[in-house]
N, CA, C and O of each residue as an XYZ file, in Angstrom:
668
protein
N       0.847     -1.182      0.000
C       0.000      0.000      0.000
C       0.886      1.236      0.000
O       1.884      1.312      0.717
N       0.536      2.101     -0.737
C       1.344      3.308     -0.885
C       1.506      4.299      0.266
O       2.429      5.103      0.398
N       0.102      4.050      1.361
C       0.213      4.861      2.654
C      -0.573      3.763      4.005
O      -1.764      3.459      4.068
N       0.239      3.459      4.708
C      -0.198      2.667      5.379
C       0.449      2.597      6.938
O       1.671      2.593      7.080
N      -0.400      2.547      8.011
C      -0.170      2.360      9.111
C       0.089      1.092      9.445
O      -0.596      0.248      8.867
N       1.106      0.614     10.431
C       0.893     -1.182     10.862
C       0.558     -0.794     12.311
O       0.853      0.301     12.790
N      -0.250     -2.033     13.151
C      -0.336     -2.435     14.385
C       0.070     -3.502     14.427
O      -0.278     -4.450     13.723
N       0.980     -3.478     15.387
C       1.701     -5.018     16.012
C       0.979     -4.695     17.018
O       0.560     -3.572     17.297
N       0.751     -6.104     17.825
C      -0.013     -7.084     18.675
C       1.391     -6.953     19.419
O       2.368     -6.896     18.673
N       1.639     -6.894     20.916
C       3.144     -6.652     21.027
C       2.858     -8.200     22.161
O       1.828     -8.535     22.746
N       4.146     -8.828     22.127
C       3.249    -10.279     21.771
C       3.668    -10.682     23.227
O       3.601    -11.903     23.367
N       4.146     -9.910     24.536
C       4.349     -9.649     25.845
C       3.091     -9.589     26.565
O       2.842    -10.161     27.626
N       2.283     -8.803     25.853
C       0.996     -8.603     26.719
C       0.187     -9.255     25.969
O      -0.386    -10.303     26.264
N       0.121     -8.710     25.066
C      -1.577     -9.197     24.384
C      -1.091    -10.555     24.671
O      -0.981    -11.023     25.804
N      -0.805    -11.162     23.563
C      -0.365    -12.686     23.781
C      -0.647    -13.380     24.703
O      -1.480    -14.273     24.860
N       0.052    -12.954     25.289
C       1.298    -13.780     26.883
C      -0.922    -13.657     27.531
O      -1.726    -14.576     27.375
N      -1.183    -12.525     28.059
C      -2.486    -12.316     28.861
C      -3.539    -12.886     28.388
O      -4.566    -12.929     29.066
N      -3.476    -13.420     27.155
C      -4.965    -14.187     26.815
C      -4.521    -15.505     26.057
O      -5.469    -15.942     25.403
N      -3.289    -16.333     25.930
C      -3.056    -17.150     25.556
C      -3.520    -18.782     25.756
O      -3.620    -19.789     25.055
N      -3.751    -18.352     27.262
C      -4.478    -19.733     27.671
C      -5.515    -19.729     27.491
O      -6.011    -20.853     27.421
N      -6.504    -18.491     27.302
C      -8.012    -18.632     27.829
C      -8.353    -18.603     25.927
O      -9.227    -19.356     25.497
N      -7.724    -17.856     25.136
C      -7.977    -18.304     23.295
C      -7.463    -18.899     22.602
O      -6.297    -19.242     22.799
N      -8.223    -19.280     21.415
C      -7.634    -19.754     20.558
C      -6.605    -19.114     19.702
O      -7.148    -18.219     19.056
N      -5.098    -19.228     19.384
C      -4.838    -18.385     18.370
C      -5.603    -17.436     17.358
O      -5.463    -16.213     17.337
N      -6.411    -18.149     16.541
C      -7.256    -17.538     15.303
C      -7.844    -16.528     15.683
O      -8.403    -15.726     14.935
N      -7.770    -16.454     17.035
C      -9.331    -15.188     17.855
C      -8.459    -14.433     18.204
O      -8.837    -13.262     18.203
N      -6.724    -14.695     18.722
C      -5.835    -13.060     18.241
C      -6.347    -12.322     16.976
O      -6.858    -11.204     17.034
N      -6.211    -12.878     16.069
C      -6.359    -12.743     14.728
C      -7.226    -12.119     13.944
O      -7.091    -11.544     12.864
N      -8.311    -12.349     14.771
C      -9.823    -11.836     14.584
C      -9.865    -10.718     15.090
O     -10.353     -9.758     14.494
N      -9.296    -10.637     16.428
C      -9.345     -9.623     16.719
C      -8.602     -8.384     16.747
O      -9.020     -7.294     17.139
N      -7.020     -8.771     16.116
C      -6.490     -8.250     16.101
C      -7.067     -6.873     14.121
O      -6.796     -5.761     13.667
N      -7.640     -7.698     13.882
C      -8.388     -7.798     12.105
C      -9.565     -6.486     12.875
O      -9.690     -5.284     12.637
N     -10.102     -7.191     13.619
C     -11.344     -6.004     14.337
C     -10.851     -5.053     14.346
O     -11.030     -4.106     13.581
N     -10.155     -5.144     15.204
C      -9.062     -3.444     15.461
C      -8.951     -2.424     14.140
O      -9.428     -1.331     13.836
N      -8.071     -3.379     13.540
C      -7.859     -2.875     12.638
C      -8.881     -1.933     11.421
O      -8.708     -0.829     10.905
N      -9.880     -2.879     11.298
C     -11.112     -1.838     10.643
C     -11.647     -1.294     11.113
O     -12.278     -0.357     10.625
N     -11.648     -1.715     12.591
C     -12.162     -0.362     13.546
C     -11.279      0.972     12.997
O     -11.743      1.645     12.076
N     -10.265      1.242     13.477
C      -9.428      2.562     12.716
C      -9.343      2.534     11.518
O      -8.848      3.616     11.203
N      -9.578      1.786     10.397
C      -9.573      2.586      9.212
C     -11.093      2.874      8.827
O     -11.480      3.204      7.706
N     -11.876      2.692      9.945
C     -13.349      3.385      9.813
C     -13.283      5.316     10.481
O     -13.960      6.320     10.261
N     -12.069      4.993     11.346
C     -12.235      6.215     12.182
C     -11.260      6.745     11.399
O     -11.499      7.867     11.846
N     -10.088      7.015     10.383
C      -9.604      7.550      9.649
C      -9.780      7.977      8.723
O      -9.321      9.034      8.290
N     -10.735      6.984      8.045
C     -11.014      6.957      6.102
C     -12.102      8.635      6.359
O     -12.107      9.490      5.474
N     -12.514      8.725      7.025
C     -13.065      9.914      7.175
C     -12.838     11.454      6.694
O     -12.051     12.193      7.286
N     -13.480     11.803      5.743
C     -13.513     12.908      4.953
C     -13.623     13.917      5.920
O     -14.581     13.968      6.691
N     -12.453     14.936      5.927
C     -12.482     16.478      7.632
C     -14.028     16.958      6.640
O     -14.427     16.595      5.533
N     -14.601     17.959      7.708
C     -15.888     18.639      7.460
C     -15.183     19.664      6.625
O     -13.992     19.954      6.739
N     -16.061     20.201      5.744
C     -16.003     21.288      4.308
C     -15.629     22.783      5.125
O     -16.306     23.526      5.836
N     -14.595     22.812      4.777
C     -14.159     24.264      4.808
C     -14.453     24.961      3.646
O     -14.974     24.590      2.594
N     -13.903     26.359      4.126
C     -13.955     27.202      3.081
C     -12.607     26.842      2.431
O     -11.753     26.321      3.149
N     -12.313     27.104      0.981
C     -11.294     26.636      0.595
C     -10.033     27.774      0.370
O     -10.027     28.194     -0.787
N      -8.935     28.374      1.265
C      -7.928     28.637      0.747
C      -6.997     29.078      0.120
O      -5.932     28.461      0.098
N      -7.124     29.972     -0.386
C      -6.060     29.606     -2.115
C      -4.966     29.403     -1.765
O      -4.540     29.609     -0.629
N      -4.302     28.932     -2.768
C      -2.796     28.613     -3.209
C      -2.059     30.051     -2.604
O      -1.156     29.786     -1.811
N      -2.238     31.251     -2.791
C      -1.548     32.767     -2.968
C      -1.575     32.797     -0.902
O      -0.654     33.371     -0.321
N      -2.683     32.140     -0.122
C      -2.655     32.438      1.292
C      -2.245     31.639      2.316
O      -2.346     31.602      3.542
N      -1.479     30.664      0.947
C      -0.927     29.372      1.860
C       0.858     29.307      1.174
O       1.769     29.122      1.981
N       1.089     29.428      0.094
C       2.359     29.050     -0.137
C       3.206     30.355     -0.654
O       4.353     30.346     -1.099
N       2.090     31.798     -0.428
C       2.644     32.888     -0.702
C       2.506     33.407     -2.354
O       2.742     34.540     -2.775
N       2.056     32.232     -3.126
C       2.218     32.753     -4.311
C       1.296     31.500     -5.233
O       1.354     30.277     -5.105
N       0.594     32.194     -6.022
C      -0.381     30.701     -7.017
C       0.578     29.845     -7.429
O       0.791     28.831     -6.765
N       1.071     30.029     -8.213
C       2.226     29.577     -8.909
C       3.701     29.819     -8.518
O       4.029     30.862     -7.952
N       4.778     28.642     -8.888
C       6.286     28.697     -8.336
C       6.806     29.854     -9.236
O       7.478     30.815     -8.863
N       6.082     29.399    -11.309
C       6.939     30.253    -12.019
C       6.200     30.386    -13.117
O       5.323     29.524    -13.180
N       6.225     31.481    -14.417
C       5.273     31.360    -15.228
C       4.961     30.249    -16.256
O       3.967     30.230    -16.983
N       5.969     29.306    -16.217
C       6.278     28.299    -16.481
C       5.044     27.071    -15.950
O       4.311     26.344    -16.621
N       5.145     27.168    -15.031
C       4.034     26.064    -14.182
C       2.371     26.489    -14.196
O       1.398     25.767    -13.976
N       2.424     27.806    -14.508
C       1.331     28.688    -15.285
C       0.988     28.450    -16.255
O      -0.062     27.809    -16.295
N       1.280     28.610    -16.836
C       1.271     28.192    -18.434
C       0.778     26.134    -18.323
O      -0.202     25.587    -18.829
N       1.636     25.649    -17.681
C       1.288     24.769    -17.732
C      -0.016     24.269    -17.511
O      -0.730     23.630    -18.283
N      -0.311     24.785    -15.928
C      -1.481     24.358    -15.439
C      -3.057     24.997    -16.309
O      -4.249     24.696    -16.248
N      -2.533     25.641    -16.805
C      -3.605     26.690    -18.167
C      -3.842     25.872    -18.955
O      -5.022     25.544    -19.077
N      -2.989     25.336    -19.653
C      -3.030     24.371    -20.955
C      -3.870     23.093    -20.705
O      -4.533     22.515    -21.566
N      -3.728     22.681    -19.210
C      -3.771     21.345    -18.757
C      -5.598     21.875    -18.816
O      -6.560     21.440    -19.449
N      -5.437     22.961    -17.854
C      -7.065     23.097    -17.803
C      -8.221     23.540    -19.518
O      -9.449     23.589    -19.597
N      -7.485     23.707    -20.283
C      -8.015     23.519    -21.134
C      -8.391     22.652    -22.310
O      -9.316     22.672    -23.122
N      -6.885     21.552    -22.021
C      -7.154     20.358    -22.701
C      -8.162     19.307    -22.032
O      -8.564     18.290    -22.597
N      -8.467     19.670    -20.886
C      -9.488     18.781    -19.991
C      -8.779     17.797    -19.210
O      -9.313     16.823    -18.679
N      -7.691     18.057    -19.167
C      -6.674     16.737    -18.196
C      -7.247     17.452    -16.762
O      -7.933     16.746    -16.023
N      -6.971     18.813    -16.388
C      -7.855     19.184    -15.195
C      -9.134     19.460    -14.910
O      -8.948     20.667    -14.750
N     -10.223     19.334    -14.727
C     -11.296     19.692    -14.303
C     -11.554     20.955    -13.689
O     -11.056     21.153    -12.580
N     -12.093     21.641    -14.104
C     -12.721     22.454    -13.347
C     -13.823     22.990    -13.080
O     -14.074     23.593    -14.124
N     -14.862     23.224    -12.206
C     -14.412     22.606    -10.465
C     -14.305     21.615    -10.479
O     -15.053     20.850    -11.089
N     -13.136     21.226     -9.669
C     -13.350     19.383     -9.262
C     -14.024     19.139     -8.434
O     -14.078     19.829     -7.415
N     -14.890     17.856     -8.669
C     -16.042     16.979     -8.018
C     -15.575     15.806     -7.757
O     -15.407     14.835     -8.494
N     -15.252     16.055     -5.969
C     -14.781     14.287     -5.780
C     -15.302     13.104     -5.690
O     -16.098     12.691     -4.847
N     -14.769     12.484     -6.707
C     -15.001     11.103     -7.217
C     -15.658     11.447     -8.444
O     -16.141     10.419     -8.919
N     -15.812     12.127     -8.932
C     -16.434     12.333    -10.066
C     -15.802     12.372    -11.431
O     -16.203     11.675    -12.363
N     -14.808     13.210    -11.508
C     -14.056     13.515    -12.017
C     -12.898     12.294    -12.953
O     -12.312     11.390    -12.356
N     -12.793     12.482    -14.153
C     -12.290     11.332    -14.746
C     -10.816     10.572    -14.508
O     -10.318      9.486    -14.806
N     -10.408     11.807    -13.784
C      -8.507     11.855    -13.210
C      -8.737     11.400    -11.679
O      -7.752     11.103    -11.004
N     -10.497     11.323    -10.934
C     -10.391     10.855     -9.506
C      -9.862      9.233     -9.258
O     -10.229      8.242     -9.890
N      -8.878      9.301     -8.125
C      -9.143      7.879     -7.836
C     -10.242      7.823     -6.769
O     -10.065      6.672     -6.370
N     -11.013      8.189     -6.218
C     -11.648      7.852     -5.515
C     -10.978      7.493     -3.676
O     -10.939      6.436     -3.047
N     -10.624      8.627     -3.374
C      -9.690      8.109     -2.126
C     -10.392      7.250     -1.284
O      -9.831      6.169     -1.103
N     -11.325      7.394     -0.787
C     -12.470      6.990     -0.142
C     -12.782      5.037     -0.306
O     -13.181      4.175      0.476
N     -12.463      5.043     -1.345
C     -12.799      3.793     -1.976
C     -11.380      3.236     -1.735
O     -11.366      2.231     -1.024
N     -10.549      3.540     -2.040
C      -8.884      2.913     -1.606
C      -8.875      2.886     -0.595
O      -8.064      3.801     -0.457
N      -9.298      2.337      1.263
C      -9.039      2.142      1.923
C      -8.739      0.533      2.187
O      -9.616     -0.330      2.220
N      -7.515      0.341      2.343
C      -7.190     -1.288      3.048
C      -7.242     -2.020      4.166
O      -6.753     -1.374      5.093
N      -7.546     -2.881      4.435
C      -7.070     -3.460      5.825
C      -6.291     -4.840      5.926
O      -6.911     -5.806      6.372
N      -5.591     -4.918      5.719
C      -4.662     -6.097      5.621
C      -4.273     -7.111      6.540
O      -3.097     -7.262      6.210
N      -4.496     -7.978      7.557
C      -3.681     -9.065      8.284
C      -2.548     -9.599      7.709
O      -2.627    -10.202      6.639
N      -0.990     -9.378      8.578
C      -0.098    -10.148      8.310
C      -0.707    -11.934      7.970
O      -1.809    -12.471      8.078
N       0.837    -12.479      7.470
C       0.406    -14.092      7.192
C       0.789    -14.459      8.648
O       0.491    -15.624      8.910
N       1.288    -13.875      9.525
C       1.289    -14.608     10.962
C       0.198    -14.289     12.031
O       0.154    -14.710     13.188
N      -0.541    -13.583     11.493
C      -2.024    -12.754     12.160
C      -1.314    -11.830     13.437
O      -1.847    -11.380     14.451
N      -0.196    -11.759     13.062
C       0.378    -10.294     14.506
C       0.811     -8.746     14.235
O       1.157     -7.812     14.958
N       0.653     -8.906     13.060
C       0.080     -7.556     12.746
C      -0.948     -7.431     11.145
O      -1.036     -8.224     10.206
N      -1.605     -6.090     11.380
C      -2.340     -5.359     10.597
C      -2.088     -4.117      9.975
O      -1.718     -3.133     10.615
N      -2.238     -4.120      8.985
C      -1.923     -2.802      8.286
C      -2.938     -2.244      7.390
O      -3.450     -2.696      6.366
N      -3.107     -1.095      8.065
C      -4.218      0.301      7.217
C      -3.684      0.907      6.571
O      -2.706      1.538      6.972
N      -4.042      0.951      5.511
C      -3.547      2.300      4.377
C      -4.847      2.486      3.285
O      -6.023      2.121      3.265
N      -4.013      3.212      2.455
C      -5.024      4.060      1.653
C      -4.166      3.548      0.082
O      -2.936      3.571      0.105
N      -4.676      3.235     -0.844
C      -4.221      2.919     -2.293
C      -3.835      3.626     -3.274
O      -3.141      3.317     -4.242
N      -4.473      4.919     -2.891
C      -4.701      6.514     -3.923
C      -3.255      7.031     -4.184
O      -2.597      7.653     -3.350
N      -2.864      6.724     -5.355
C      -1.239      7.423     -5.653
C      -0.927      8.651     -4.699
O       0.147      8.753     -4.105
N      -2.060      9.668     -4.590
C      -2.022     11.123     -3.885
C      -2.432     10.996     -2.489
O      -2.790     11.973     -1.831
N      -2.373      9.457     -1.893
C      -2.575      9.549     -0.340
C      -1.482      9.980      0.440
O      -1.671     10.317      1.608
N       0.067     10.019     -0.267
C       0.958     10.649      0.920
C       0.524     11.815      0.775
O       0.796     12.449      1.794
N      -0.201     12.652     -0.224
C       0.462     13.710     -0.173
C      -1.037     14.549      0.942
O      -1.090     15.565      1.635
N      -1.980     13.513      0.607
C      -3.048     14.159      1.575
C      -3.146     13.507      3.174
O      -3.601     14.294      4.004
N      -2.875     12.548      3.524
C      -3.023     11.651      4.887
C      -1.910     11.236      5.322
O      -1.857     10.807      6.474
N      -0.686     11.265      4.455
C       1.208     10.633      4.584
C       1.357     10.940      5.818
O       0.417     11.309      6.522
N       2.689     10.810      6.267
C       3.282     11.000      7.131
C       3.556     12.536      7.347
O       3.928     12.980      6.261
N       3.532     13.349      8.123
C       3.511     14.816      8.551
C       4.775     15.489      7.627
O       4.612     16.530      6.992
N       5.761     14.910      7.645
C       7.105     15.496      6.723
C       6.655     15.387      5.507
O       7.175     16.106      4.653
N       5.616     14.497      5.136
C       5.630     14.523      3.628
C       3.989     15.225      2.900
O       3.733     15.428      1.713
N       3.256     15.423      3.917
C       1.937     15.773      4.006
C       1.883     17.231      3.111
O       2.799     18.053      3.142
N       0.656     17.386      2.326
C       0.878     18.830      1.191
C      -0.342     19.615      2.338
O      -1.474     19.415      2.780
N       1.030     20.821      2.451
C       0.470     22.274      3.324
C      -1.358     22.472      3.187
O      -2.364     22.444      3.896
N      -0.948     22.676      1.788
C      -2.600     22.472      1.142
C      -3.568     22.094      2.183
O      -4.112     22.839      2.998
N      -3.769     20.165      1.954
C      -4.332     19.595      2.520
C      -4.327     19.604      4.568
O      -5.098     19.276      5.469
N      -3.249     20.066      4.460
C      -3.408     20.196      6.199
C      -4.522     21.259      6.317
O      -5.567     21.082      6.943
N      -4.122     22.602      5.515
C      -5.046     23.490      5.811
C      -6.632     23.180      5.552
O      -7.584     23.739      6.096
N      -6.648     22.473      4.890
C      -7.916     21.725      4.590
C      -8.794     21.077      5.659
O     -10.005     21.133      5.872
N      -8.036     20.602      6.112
C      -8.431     19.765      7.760
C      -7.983     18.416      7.941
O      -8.056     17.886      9.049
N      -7.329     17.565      6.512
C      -6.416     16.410      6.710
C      -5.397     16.126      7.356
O      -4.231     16.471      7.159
N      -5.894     15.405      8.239
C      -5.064     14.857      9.330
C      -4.015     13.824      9.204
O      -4.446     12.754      8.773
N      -2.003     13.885      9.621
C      -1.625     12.998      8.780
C      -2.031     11.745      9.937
O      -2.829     11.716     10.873
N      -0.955     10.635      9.307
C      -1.788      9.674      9.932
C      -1.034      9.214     10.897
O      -1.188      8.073     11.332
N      -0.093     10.070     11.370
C       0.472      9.705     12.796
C      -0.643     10.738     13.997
O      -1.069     10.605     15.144
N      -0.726     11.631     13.024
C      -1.986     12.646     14.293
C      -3.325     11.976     14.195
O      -4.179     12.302     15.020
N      -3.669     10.884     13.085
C      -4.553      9.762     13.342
C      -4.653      9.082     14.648
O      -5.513      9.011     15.526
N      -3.554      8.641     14.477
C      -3.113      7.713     15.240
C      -3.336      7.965     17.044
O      -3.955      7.340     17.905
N      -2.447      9.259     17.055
C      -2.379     10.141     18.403
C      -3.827     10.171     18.979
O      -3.999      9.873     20.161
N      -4.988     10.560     18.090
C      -6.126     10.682     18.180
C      -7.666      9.727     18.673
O      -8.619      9.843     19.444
N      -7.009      8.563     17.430
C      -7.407      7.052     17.741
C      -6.808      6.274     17.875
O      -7.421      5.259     18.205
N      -5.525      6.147     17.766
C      -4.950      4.808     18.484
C      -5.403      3.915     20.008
O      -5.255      2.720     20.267
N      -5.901      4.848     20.706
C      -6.248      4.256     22.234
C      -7.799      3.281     22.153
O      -8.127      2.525     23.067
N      -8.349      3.414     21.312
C      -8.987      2.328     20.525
C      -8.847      1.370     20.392
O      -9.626      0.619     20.980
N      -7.901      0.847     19.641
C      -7.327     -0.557     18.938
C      -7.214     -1.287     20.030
O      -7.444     -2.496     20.002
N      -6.894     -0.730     20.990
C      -6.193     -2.345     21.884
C      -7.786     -2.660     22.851
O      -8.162     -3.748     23.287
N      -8.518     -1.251     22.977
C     -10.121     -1.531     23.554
C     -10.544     -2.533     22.417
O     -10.863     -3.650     22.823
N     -10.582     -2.382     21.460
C     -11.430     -3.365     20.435
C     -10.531     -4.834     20.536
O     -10.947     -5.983     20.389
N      -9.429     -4.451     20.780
C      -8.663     -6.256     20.362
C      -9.424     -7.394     21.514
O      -9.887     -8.505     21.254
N      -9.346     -6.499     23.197
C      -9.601     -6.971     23.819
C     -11.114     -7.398     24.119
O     -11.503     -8.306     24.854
N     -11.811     -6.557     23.403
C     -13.208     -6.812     23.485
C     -13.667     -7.902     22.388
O     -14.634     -8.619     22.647
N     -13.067     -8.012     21.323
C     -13.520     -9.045     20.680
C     -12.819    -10.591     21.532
O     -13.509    -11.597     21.698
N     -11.624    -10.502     21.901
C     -11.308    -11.299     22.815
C     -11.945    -11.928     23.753
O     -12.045    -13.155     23.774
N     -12.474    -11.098     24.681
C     -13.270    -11.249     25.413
C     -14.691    -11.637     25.105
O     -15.294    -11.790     26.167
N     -15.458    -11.857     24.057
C     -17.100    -11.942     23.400
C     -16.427    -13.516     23.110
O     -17.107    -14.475     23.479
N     -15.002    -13.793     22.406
C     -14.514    -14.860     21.710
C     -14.675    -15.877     23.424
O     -15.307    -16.885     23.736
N     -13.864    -15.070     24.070
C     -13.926    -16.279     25.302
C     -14.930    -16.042     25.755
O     -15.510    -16.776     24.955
N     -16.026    -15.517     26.575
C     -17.230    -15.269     26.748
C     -18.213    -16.424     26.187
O     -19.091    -17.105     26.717
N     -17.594    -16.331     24.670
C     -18.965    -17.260     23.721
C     -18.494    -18.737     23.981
O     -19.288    -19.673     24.074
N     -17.526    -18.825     24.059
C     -16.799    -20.502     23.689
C     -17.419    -21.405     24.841
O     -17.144    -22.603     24.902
């Protein structure tokens, strides 16, 4: 995946504390729960701002008249859209729709990410995250994390617990 978070199961506690009372597979499950638990609480579109411009965020529309020109041409051959309509649009990937959730092949970790070529540059990692989109209200995905991470290990253990509960 081109942008993706992992959770390891850190295999001291989780493990070691419910090893006798589950079955392996129900780490697994639950460790899988977790996991779409947060990429439900991430994949989340920030609420609609007002939008910005380019001139009140990076000081200037354009780097050079060069990239002007460019982006002119582009918008008139129809490679850009304008206004863009997300997901609509023939150049969208659909970010929304690229969300993953992956289980390792040893079920001890999980990994969330996003598929969208342009997910570092909107959800990436904070060093690589576009000014743009912060101002926007996109959150990268370590301030995801900061936010909802204290989650994941409530859900691991709760499916854990329904798993031994039910058996």
């Amino acid at each position: 995946m081109n942008n993706q978070f992992e959770i390891t199961v850190d295999d001291k506690h989780a493990y070691d504390a419910t090893a006798a009372l589950a079955d392996p597979k129900t780490h697994s499950t639950a460790l899988y729960a977790a996991g779409v638990h947060f990429q439900g609480l991430v994949s989340r579109y920030p609420q609609a701002v007002a939008h910005p411009s380019r001139r009140s965020i990076y000081g200037a529309t354009f780097k050079t008249a060069k990239q002007r020109r460019a982006v002119m041409a582009m918008i008139r051959s129809g490679a850009i859209v304008i206004p863009y309509r997300r997901g609509q649009a023939s150049s969208s990937e659909n970010m929304l729709q690229r969300w993953k959730t992956e289980l390792s092949a040893d079920g001890r970790t999980v990994s969330v990410g996003n598929t969208a070529s342009y997910a570092p540059s909107v959800i990436g990692l904070q060093k690589n995250q576009s000014l743009y989109m912060r101002k926007l209200g996109w959150q990268s995905m370590e301030e995801q994390y900061k936010t909802h991470g204290k989650e994941v290990p409530v859900i691991y253990f709760k499916v854990i617990h329904q798993q031994i509960k039910g058996a």
